[in-house]
Wavefront OBJ file of the C-alpha trace (Angstrom):
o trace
v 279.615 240.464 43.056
v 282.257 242.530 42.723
v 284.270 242.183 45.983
v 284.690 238.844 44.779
v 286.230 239.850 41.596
v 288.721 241.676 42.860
v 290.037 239.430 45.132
v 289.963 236.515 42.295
v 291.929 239.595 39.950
v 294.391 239.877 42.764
v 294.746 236.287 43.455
v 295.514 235.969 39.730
v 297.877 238.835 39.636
v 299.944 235.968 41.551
v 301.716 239.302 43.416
v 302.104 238.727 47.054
v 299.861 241.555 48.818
v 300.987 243.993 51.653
v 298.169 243.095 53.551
v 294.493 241.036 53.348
v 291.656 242.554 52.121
v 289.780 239.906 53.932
v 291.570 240.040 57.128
v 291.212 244.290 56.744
v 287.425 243.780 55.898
v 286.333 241.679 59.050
v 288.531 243.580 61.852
v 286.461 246.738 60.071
v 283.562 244.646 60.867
v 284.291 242.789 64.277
v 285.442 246.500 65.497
v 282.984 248.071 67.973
v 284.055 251.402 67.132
v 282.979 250.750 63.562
v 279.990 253.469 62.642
v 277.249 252.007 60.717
v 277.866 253.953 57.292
v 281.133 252.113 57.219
v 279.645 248.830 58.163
v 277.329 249.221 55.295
v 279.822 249.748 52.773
v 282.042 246.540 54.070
v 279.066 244.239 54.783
v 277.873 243.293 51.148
v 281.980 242.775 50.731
v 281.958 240.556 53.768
v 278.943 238.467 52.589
v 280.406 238.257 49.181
v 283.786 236.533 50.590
v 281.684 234.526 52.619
v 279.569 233.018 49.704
v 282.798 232.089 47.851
v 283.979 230.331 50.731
v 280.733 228.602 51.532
v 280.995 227.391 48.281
v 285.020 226.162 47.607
v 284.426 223.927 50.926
v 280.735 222.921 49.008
v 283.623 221.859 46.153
v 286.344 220.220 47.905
v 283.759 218.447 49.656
v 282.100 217.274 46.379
v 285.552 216.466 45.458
v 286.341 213.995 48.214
v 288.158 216.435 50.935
v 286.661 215.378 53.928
v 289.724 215.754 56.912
v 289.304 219.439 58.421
v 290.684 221.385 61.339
v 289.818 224.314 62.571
v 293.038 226.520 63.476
v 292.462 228.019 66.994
v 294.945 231.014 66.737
v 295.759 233.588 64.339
v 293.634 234.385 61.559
v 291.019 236.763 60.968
v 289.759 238.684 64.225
v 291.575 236.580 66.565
v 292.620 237.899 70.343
v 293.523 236.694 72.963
v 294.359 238.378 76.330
v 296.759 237.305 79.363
v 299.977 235.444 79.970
v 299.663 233.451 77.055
v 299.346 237.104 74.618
v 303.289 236.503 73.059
v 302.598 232.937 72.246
v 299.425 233.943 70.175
v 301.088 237.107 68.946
v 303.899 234.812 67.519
v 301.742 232.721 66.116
v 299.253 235.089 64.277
v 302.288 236.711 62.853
v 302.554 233.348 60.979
v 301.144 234.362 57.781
v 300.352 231.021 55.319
v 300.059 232.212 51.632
v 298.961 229.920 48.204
v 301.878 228.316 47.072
v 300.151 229.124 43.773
v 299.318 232.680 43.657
v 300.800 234.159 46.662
v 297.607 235.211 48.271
v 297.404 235.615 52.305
v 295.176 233.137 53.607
v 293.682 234.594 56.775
v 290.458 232.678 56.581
v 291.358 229.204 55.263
v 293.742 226.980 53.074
v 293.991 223.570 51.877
v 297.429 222.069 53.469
v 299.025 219.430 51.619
v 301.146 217.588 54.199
v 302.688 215.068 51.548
v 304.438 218.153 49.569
v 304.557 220.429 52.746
v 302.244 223.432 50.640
v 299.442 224.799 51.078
v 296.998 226.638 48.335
v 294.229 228.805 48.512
v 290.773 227.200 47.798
v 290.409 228.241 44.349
v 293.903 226.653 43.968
v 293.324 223.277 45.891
v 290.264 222.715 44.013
v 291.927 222.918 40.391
v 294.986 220.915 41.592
v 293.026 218.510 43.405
v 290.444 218.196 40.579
v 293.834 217.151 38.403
v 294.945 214.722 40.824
v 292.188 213.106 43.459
v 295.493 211.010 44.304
v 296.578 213.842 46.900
v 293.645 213.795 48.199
v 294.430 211.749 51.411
v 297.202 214.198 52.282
v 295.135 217.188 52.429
v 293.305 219.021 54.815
v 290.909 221.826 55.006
v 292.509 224.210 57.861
v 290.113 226.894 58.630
v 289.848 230.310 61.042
v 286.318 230.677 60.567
v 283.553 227.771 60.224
v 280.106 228.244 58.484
v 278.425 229.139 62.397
v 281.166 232.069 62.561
v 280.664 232.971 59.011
v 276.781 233.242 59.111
v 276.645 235.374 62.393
v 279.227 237.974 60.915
v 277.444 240.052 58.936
v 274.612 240.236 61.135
v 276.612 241.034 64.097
v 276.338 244.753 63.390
v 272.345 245.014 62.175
l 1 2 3 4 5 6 7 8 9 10 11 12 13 14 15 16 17 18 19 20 21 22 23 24 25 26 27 28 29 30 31 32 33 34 35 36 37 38 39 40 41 42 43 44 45 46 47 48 49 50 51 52 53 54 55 56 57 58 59 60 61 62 63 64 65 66 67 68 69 70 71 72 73 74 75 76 77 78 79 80 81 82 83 84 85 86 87 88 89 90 91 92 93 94 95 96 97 98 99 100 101 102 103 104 105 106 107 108 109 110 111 112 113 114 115 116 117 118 119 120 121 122 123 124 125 126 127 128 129 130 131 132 133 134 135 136 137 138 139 140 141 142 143 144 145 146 147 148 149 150 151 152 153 154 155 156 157
């Protein structure tokens, strides 16, 4: 599709982004105020990310990655309300970005705790495909799991 080529040309472009398209694509579609014309443009963009994703983790998986977390704060269409809003506020604004291309990383990342980087998908899978050695320190960290991802789109229909 060709959401997903343009986020694989700007991943490439290895220039750090102002923002996420991802991140800007899902509040669009998480948003109740949203109207449905806009929803339709966004949605095949949405499903697109979410079929890359599906299958990078179907990769690292084939490769050997097996140790994941899921990261409870920050990320893509996270809030949380109450005493506790400045913690989570501090900790969204921690933005993680590919140590290889620079890209935000609002929706997952491969951390490599023995180098202290981490790397987008697309990134972990060529460098771990090089060297299955760093395998055991690395760990799929993730925002959204494959339940969140397949309600998303349909959350507006």
């Amino acid at each position: 599709m060709e959401a997903s080529k343009d986020i694989v040309d700007m991943q490439d472009s290895c220039e750090p982004s102002e923002f996420s398209l991802e991140l800007l694509l899902f509040s669009i579609a998480a948003d109740s105020r949203t109207n449905i014309d806009v929803l339709n443009r966004v949605l095949p963009m949405i499903e697109s990310i979410r079929d890359m994703e599906v299958a990078y983790r179907s990769q690292l998986s084939d490769l050997g990655l097996r140790a994941k977390e899921r990261v409870n704060s920050g990320g893509a269409g996270a809030s949380k309300k109450g005493p506790g809003r400045k913690k989570a506020v501090a900790e969204e604004e921690e933005e993680h970005e590919c140590d290889t291309c620079r890209a935000h990383l609002p929706i997952s990342m491969v951390h490599n705790s023995e180098e202290e980087v981490d790397y987008c998908l697309r990134h972990a899978i060529e460098t771990l495909s090089q060297n299955l050695d760093q395998l055991k320190h690395c760990k799929l960290m993730y925002y959204y799991d494959e339940v969140r991802f397949s309600i998303l789109p349909e959350d507006k229909h």
